[in-house]
Structures are given as C-alpha cells and as structure tokens.
TORDOLUM-290231 format. One line per 5 residues: number of its first residue (from 1); their letters; for each residue x, y, z of N, C-alpha, C, O. Coordinates in nm, 3 decimals. Atoms other than C-alpha are relative to their C-alpha. Example, Ala and Ser with C-alpha at 12.3 -4.5 7.8 and 13.67 -1.06 7.14 Angstrom:
2
1 = as = 0.089/-0.119/0.000/1.230/-0.450/0.780/0.090/0.120/0.000/0.194/0.118/0.066 | -0.082/-0.119/-0.006/1.367/-0.106/0.714/-0.077/0.109/0.073/-0.026/0.220/0.090
//
This chain:
223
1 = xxxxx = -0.016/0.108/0.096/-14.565/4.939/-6.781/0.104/-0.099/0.052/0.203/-0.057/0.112 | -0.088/0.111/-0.097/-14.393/4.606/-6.652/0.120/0.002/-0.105/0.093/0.027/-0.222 | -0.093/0.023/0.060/-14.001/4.551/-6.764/-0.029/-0.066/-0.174/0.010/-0.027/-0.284 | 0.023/0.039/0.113/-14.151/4.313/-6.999/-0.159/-0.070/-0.039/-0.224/-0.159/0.016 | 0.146/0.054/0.009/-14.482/4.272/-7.163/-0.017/-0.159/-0.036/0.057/-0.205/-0.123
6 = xxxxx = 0.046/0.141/0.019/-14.620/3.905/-7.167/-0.078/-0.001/-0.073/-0.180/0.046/-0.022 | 0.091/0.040/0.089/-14.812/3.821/-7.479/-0.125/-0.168/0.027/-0.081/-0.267/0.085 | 0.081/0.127/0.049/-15.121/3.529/-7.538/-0.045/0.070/-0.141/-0.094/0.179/-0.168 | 0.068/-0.006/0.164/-15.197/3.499/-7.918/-0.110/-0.113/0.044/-0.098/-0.205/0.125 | 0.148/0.139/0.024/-15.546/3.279/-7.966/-0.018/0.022/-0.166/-0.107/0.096/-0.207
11 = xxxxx = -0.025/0.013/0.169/-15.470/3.234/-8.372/0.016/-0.123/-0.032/0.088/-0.215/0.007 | 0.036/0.215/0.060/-15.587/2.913/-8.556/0.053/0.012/-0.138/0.033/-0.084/-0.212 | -0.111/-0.024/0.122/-15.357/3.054/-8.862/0.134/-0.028/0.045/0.188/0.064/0.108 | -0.159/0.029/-0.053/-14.987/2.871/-8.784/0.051/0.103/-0.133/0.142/0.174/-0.091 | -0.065/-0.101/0.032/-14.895/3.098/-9.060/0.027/0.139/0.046/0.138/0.191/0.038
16 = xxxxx = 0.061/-0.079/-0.084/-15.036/3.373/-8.882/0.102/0.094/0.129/0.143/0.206/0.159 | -0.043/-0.010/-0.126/-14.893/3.255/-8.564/0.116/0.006/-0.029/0.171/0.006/0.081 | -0.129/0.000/-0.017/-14.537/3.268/-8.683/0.035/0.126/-0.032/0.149/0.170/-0.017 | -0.027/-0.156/0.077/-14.566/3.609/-8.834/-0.006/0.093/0.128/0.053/0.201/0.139 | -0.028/-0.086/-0.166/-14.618/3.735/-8.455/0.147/-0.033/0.030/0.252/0.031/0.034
21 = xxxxx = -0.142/0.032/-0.082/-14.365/3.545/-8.324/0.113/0.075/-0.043/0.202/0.117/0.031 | -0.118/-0.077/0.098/-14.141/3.713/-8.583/0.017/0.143/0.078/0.111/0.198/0.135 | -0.007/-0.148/-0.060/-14.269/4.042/-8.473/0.057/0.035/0.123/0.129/0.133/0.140 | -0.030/-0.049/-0.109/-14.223/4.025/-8.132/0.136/-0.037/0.073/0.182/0.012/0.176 | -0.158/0.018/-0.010/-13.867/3.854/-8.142/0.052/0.102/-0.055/0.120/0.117/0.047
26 = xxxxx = -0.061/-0.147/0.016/-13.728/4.170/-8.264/-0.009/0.098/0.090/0.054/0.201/0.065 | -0.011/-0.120/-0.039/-13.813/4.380/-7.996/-0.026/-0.092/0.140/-0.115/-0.173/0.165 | -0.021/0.058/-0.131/-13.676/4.287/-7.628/-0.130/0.024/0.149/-0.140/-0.051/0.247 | 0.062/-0.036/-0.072/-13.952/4.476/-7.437/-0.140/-0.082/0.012/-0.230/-0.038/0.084 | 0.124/0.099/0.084/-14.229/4.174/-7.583/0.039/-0.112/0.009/0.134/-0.129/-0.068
31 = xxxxx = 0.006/0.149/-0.005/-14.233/3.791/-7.492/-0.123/-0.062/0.016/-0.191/-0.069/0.119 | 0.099/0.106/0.028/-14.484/3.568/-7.636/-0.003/-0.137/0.112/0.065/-0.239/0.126 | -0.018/0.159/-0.140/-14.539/3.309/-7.344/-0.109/-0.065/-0.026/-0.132/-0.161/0.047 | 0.107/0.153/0.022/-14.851/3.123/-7.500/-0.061/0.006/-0.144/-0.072/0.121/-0.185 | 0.085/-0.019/0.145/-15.033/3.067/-7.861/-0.107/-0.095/0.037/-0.081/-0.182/0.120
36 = xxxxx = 0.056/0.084/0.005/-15.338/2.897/-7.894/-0.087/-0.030/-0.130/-0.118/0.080/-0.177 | 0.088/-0.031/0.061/-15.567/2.796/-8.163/-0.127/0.008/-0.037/-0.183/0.031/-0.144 | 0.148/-0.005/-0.015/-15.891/2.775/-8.037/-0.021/0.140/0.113/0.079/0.197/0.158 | 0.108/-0.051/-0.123/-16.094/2.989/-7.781/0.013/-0.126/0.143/0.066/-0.131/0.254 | 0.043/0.096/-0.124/-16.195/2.692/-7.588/0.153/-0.089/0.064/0.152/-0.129/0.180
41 = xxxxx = -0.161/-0.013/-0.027/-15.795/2.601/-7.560/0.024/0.008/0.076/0.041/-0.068/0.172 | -0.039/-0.095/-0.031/-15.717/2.871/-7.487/-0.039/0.026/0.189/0.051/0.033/0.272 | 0.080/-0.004/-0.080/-15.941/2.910/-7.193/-0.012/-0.072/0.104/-0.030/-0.030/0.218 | -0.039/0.150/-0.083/-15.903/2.538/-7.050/0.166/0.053/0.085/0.190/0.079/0.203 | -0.133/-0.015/-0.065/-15.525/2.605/-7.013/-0.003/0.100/0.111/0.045/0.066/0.219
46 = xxxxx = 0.011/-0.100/-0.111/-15.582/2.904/-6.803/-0.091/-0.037/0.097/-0.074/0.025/0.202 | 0.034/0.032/-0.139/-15.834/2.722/-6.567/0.055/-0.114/0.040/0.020/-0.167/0.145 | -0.083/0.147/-0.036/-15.613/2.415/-6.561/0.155/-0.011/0.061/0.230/-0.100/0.101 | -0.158/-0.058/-0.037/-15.295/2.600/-6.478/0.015/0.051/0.141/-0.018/0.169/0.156 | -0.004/-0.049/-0.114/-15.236/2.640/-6.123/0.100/0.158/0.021/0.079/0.266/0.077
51 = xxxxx = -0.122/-0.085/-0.015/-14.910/2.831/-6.157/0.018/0.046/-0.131/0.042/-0.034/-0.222 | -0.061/-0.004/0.187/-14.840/3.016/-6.498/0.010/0.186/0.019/-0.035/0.262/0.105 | -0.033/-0.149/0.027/-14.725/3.369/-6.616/-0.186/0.042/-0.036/-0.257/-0.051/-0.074 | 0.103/-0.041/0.056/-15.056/3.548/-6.697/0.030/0.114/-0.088/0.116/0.199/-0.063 | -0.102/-0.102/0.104/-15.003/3.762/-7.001/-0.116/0.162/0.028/-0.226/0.189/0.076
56 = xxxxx = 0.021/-0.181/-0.080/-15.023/4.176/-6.962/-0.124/0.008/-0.150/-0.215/0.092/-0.158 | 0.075/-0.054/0.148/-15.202/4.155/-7.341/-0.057/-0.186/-0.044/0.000/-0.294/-0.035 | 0.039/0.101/0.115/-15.410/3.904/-7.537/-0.040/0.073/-0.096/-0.092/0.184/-0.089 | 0.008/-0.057/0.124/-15.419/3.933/-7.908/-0.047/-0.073/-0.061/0.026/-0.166/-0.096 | 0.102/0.075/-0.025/-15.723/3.785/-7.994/-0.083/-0.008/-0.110/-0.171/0.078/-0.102
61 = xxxxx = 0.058/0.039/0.089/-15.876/3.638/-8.339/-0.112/0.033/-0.019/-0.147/0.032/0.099 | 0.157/0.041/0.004/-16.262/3.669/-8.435/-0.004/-0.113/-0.064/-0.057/-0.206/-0.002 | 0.043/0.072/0.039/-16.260/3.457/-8.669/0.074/-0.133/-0.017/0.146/-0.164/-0.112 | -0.059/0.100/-0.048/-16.169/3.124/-8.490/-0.114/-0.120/-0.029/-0.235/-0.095/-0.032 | 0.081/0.125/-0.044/-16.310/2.751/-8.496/-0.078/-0.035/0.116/-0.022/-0.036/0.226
66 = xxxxx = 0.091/0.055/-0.108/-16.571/2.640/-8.280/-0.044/0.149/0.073/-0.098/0.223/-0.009 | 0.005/-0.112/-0.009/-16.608/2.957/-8.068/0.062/0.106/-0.014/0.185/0.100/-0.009 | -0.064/-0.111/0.080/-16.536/3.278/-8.180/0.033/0.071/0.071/-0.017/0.065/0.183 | -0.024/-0.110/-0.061/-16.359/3.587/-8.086/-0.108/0.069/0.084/-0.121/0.082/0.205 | 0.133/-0.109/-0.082/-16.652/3.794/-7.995/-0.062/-0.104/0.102/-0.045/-0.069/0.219
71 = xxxxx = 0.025/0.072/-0.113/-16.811/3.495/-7.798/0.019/-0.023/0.097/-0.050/-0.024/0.199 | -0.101/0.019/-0.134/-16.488/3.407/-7.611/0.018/0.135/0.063/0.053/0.122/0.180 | -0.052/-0.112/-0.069/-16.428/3.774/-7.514/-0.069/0.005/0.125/0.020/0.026/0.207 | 0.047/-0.032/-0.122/-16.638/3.806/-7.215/0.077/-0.123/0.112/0.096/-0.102/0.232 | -0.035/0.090/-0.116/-16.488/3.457/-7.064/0.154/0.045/0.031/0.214/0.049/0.138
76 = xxxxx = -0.118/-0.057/-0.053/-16.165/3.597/-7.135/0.031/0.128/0.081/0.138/0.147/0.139 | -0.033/-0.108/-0.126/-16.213/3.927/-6.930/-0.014/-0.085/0.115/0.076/-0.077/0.200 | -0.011/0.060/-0.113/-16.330/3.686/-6.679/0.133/-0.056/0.054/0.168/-0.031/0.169 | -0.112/0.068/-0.003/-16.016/3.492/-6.699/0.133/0.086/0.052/0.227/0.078/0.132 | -0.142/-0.107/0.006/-15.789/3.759/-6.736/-0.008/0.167/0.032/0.040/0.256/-0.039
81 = xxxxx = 0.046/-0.132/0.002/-15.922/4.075/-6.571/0.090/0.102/-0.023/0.061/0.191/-0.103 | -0.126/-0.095/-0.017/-15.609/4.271/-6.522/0.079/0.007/-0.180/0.162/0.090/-0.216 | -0.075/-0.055/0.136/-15.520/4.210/-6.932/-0.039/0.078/-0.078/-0.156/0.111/-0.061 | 0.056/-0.053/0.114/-15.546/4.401/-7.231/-0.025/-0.096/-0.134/0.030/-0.184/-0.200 | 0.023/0.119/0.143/-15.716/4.265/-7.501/0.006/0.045/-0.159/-0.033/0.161/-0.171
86 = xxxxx = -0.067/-0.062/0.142/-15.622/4.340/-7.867/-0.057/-0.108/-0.107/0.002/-0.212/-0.135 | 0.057/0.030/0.134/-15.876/4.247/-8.171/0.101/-0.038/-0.108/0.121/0.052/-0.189 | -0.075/-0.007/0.124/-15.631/4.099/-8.423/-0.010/-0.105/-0.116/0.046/-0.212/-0.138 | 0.083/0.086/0.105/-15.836/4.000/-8.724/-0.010/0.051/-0.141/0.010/0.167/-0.175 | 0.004/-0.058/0.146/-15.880/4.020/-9.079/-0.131/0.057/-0.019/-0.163/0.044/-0.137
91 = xxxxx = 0.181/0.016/0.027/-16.296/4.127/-9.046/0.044/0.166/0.042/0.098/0.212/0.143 | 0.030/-0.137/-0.113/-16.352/4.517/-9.066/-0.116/-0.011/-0.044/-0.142/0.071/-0.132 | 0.114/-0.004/-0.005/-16.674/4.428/-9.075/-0.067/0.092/0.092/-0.018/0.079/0.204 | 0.074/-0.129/-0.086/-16.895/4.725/-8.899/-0.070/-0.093/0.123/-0.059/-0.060/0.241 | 0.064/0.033/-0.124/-17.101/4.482/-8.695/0.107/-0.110/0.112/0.078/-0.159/0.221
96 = xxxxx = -0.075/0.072/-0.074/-16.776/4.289/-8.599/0.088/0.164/0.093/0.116/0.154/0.213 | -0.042/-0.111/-0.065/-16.626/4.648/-8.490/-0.060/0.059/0.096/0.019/0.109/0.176 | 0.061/-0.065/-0.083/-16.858/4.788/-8.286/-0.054/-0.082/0.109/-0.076/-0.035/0.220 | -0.009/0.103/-0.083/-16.925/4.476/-8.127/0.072/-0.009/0.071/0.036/-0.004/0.188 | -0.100/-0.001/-0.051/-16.582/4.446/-8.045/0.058/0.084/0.084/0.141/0.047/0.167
101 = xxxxx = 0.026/-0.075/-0.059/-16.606/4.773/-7.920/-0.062/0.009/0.131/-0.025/0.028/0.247 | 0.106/-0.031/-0.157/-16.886/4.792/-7.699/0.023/-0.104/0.106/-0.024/-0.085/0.218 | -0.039/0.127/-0.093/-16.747/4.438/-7.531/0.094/0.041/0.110/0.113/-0.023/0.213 | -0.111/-0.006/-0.058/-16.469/4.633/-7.404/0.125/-0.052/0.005/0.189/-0.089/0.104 | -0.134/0.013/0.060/-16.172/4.568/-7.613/0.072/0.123/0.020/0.027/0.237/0.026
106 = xxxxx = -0.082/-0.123/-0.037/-15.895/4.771/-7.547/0.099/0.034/-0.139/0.213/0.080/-0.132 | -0.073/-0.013/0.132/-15.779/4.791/-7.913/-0.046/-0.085/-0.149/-0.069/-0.205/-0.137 | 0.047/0.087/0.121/-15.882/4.674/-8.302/0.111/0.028/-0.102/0.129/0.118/-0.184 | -0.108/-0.022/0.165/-15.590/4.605/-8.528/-0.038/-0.118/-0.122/-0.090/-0.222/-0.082 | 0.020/0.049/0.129/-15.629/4.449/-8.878/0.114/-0.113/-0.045/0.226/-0.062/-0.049
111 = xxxxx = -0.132/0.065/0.025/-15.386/4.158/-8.976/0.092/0.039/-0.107/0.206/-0.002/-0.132 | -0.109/-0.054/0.129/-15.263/4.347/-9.276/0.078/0.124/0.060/0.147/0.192/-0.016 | -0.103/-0.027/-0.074/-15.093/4.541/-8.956/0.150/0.000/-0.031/0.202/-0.109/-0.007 | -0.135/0.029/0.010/-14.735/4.594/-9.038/0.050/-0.053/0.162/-0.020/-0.025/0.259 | -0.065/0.042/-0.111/-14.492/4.422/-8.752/-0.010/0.113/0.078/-0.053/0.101/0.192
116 = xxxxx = -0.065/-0.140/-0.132/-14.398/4.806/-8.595/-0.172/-0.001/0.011/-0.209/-0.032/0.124 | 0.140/-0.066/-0.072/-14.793/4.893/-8.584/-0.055/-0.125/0.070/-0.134/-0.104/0.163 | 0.034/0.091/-0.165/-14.853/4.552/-8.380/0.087/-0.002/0.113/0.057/-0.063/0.215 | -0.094/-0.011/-0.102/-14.559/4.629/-8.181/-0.058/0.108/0.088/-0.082/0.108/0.209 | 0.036/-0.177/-0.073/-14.672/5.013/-8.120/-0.144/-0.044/0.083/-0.167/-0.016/0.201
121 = xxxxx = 0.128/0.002/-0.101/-15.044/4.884/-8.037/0.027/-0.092/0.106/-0.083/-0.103/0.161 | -0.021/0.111/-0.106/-14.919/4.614/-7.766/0.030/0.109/0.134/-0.024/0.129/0.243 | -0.031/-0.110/-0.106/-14.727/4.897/-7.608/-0.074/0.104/0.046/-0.091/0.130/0.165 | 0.137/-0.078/-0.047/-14.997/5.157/-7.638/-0.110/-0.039/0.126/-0.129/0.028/0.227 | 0.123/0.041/-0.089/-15.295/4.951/-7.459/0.101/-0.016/0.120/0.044/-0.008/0.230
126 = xxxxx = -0.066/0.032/-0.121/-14.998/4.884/-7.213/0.061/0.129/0.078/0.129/0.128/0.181 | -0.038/-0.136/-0.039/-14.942/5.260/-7.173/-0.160/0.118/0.056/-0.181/0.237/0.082 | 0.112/-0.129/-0.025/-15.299/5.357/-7.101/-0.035/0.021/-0.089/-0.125/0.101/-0.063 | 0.041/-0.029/0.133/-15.373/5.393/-7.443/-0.110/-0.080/-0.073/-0.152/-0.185/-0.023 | 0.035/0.141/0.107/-15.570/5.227/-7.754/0.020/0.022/-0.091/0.040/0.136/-0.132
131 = xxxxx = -0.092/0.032/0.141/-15.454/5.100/-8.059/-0.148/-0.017/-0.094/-0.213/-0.118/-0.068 | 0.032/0.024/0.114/-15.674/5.127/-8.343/-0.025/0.008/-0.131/-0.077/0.116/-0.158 | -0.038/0.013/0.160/-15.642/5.040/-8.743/-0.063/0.134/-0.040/-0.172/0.167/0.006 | 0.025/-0.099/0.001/-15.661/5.349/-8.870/-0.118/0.017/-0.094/-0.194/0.113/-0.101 | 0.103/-0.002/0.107/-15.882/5.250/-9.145/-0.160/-0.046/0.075/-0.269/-0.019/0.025
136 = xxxxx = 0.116/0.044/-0.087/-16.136/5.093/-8.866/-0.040/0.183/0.076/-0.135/0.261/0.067 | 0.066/-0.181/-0.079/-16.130/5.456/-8.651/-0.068/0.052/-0.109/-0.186/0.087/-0.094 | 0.115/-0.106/0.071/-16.250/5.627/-8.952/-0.120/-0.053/-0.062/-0.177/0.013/-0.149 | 0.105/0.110/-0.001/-16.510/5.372/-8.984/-0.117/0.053/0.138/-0.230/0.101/0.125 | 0.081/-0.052/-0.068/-16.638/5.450/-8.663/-0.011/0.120/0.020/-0.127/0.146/0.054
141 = xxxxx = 0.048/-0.111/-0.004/-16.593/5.819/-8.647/-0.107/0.035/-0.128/-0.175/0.138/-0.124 | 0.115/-0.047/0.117/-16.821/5.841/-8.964/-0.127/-0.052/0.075/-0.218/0.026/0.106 | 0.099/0.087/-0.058/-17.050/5.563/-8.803/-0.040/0.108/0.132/-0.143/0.175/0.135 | 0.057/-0.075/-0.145/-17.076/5.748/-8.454/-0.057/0.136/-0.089/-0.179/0.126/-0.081 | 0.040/-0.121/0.059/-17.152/6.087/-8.657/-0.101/-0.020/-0.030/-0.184/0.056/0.021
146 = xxxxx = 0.121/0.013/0.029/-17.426/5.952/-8.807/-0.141/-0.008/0.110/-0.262/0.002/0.092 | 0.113/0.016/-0.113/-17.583/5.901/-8.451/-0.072/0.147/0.062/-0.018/0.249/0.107 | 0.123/-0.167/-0.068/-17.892/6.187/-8.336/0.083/0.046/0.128/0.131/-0.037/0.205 | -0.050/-0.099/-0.118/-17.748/6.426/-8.077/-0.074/-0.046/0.095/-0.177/-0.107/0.068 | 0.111/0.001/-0.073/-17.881/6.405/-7.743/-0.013/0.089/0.071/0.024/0.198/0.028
151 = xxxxx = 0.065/-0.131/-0.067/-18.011/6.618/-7.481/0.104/0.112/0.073/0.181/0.056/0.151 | -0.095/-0.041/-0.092/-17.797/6.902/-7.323/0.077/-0.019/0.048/0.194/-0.035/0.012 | -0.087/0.124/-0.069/-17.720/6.755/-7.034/0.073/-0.098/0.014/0.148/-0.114/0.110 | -0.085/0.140/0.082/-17.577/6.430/-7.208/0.144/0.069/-0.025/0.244/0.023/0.029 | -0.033/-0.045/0.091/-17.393/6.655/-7.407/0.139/0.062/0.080/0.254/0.049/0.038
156 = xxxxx = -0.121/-0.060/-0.100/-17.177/6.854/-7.088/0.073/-0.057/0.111/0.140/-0.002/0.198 | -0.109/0.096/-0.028/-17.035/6.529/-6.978/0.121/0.056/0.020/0.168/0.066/0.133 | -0.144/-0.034/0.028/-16.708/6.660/-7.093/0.016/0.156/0.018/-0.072/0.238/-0.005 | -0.096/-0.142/0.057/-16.461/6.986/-7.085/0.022/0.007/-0.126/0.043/-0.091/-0.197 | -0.046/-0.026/0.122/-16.398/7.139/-7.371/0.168/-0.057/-0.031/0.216/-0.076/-0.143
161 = xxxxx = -0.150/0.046/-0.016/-16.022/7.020/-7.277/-0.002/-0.156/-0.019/0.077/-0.223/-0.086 | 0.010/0.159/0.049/-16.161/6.652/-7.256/-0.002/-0.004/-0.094/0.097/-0.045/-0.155 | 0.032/0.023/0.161/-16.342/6.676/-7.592/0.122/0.022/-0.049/0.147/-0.040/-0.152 | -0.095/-0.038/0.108/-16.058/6.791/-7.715/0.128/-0.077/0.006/0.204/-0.071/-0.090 | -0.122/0.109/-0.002/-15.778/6.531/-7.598/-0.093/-0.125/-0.055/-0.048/-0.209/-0.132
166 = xxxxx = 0.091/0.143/0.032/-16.075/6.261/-7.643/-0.018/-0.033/-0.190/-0.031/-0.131/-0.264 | -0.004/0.007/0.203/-16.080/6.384/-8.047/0.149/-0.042/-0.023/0.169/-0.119/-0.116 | -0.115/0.037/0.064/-15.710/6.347/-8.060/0.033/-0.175/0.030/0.111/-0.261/-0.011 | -0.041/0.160/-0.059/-15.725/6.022/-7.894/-0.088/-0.089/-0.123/-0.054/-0.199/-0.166 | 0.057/0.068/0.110/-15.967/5.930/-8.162/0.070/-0.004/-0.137/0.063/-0.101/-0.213
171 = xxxxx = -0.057/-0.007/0.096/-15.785/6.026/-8.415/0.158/-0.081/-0.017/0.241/-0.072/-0.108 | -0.111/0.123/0.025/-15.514/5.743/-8.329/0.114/0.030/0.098/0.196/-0.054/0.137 | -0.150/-0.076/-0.097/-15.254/6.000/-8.093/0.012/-0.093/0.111/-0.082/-0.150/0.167 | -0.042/0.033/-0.201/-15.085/5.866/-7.756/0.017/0.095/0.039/0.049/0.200/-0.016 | -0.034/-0.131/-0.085/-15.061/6.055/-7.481/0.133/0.022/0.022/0.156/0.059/0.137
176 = xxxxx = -0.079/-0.122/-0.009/-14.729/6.186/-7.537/-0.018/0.106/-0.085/0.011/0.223/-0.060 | 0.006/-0.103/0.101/-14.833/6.322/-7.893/-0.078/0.079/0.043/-0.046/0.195/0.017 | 0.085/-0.080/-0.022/-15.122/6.463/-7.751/0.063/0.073/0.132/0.041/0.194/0.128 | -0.118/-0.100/-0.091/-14.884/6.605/-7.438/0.003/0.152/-0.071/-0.052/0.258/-0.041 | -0.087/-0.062/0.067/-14.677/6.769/-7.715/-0.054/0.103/-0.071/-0.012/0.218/-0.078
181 = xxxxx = 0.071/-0.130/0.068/-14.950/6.927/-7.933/-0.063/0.109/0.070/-0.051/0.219/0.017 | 0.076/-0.050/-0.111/-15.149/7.077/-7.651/0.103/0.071/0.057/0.054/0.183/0.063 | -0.091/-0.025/-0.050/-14.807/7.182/-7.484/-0.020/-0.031/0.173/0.042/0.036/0.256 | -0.010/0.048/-0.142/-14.900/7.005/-7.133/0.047/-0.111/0.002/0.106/-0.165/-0.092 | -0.165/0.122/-0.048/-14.714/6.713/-6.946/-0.115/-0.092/-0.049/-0.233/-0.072/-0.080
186 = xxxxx = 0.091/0.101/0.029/-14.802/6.358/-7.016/-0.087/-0.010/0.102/-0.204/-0.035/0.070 | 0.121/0.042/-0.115/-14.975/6.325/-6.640/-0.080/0.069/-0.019/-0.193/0.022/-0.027 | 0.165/-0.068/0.060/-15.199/6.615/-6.737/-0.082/-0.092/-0.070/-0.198/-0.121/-0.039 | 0.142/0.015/0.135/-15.351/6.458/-7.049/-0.030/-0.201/0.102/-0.147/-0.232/0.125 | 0.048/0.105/-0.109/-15.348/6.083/-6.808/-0.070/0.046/0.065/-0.177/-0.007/0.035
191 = xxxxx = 0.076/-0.071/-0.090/-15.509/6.267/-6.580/-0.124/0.014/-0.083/-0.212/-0.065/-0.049 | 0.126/-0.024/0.074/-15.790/6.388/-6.841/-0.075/-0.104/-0.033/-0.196/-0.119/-0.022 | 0.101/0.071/0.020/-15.834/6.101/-6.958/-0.087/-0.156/0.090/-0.166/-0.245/0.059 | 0.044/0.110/-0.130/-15.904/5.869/-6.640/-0.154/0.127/0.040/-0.258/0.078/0.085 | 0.075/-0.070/-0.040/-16.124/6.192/-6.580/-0.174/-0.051/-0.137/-0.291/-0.087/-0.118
196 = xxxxx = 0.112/0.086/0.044/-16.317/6.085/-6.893/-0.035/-0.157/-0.029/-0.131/-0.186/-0.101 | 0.072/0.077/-0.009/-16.364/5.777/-6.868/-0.065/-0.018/0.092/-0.175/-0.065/0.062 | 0.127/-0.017/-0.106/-16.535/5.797/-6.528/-0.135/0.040/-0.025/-0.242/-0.016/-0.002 | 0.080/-0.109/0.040/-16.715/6.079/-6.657/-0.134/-0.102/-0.093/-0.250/-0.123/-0.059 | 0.052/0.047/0.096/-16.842/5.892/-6.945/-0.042/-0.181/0.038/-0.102/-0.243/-0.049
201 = xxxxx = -0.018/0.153/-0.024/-16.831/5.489/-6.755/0.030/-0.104/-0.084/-0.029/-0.211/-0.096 | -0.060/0.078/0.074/-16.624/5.358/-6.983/0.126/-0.072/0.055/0.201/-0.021/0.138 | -0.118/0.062/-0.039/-16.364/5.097/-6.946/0.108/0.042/-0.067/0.213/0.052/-0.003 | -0.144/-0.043/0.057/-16.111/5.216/-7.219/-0.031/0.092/-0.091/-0.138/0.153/-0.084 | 0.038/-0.159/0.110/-16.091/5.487/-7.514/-0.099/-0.068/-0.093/-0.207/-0.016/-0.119
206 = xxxxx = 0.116/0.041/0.135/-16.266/5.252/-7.794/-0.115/-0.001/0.081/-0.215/0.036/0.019 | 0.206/-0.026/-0.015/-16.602/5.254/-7.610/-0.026/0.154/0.061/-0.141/0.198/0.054 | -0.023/-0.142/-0.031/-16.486/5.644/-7.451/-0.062/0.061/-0.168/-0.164/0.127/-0.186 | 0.053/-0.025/0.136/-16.490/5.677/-7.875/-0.166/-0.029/-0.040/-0.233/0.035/-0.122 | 0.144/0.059/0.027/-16.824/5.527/-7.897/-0.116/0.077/0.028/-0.184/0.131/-0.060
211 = xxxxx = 0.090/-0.053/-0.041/-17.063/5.665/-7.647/0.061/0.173/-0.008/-0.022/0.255/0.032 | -0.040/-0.128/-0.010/-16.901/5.993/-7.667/-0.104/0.075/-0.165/-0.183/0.168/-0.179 | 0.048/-0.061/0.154/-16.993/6.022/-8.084/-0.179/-0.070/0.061/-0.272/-0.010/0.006 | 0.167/0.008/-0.001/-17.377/5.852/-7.937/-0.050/0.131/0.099/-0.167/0.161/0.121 | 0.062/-0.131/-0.077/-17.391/6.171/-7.716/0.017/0.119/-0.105/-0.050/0.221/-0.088
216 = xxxxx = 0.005/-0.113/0.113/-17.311/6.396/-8.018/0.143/0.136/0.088/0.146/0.259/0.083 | -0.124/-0.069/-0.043/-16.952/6.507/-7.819/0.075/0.076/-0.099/0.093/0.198/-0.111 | -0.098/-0.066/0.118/-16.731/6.530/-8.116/-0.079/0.091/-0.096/-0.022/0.141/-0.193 | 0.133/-0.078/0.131/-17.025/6.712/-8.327/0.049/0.165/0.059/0.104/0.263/0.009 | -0.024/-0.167/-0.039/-17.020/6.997/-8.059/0.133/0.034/0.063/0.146/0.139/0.126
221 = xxx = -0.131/-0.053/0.017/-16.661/7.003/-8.026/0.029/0.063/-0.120/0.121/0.145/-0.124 | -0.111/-0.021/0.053/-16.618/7.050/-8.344/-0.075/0.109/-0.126/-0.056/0.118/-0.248 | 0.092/-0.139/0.047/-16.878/7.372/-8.419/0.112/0.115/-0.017/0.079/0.228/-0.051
//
C-alpha cells in the first residue's frame, strides 16, 4: 500500500463532494487530488494531462449526468488500469449491483456510508481486499443462491480452505480478520486468495463472490 493513497471522486452532488472531502481530511493516510462532476470530465482531464498524479482509487457515482457510472466504467479501467475503483452511489438497485459487479469493480459502497466505512473501504481495495455495503453483500449472497448448481467439475474449482476464506471474504472480513479466525498468517490467506482468483479468472473478490455462488461454491461449502 503506497505512503499515501491518492483519491479521484466523479460526483455531480457538491454536497456530496464536500462530505468526502470532510472524510478524507481527517485521516493523513488519504489525499483527494481530483473531483469531478461528470464522467466525460472526468475522462478528458486524464487524456489531456500530460503530467498528473494518477489516483491509487476512484470513487465513482452511477448516477451521473450525461454518461453514467456503469457506462464510464470500462473507459475508466482503460484510463486507469493500475486503480481501484469504488461504486459510491445511492442505487442498491439489483441490476445496478451486479452490473457493477460483473464490470469489475473492486468495491460497492452506498452513500448512506458512514465517513470510517468509506475510509475502511478505500484502504481495503488498497490492501487486496473489497469493500462492500453490507446491506448490498446480502443482496447478492441471497441473489447468487438462488442460481442452479453446476456440474462437478465446476464445482472443485476451489479447496475446501478457499471456499472457506472466499465465504468469509463474502461475508465483508479482511484478510487480517480472516488471518485471525482461521489462526494462519496474513500471507497465507493472500496467498489463497490470489490462488482463487486465478482459479476462478476473476479480477477481484466482488466477481470471485459472483461466479463462485453461479458455480453453486458456497451451497457446497456450506452442507
């Protein structure tokens, strides 16, 4: 994790946008170095900028003017491959979640977020982790449950040791809590879980969460 994380907000709420700023002036390890309030902005400035900080996190609206979160997300991985990107919207809409998901977001927080739980998810996705609203995870662990099992094979993807850090990871833990409960080091459970996402060809835990509950993982973990 770098000395200090570099923020981009893309928020077309100036009320919004000051309620970050708030947040992340309180805590030295967090500097906001850009806001924007479009997408298309947003986007310009970064191919118009020869020289500029590139931020370690964007924290990233859906529901913006002109183009939207979910739209802009693919130009912004382009833009910004090396960042994390962080859903931070008022929509727990199911087809805005899973969307947001399967795009390869590295986190979905809710704006009714207290300051410490947008602080904790900035640091999380910046620890290897993902951050998401806890009321959205159990959204999709019900949602993925509902999906048909599949074949065997599908099915022995994982260790019983994956499944079983991959449920705690669903269930909101970082990898120290999950270290701590398990009683192994943090590089173990890092280790596991770089092991599943290969395993599984996922880019981060929210789509690891995803295709894992469309293979019927957590089902037969949790016989």
């Amino acid at each position: 994790m770098p000395s200090t994380i570099k923020v981009m907000l893309v928020e077309d709420s100036k009320i919004y946008q000051k309620a970050i700023e708030r947040a992340v002036q309180g805590d030295q390890e967090i500097e906001l170095i850009s806001q924007f309030g479009t997408a298309e902005f947003a986007l310009r400035s970064l191919q118009q900028m020869s020289t500029r900080k590139e931020p370690d996190v964007l924290l990233l609206d859906l529901n913006l003017p002109g183009m939207s979160g979910l739209e802009a997300l693919p130009f912004f991985q382009q833009a910004l491959p090396d960042a994390k990107i962080i859903i931070l919207t008022q929509s727990d809409k199911e087809a805005d979640v899973l969307d947001a998901i399967k795009k390869g977001t590295d986190g979905y927080l809710l704006k009714k977020s207290t300051n410490k739980e947008i602080i904790k998810g900035i640091k999380t996705v910046m620890d290897g982790g993902a951050t998401i609203d806890s009321n959205v995870a159990r959204f999709i662990l019900q949602t993925m449950k509902q999906t048909p099992r599949r074949t065997k094979t599908e099915t022995e993807k994982l260790t019983k040791k994956e499944q079983e850090i991959l449920t705690l990871v669903a269930e909101g833990l970082e990898q120290q809590e999950i270290a701590t409960q398990l009683h192994i080091s943090r590089n173990t459970v890092a280790t596991h879980i770089r092991h599943i996402y290969n395993k599984l060809e996922v880019p981060n835990a929210p789509a690891a969460i995803n295709k894992a509950y469309k293979l019927g993982l957590f089902q037969q973990n949790n016989r």
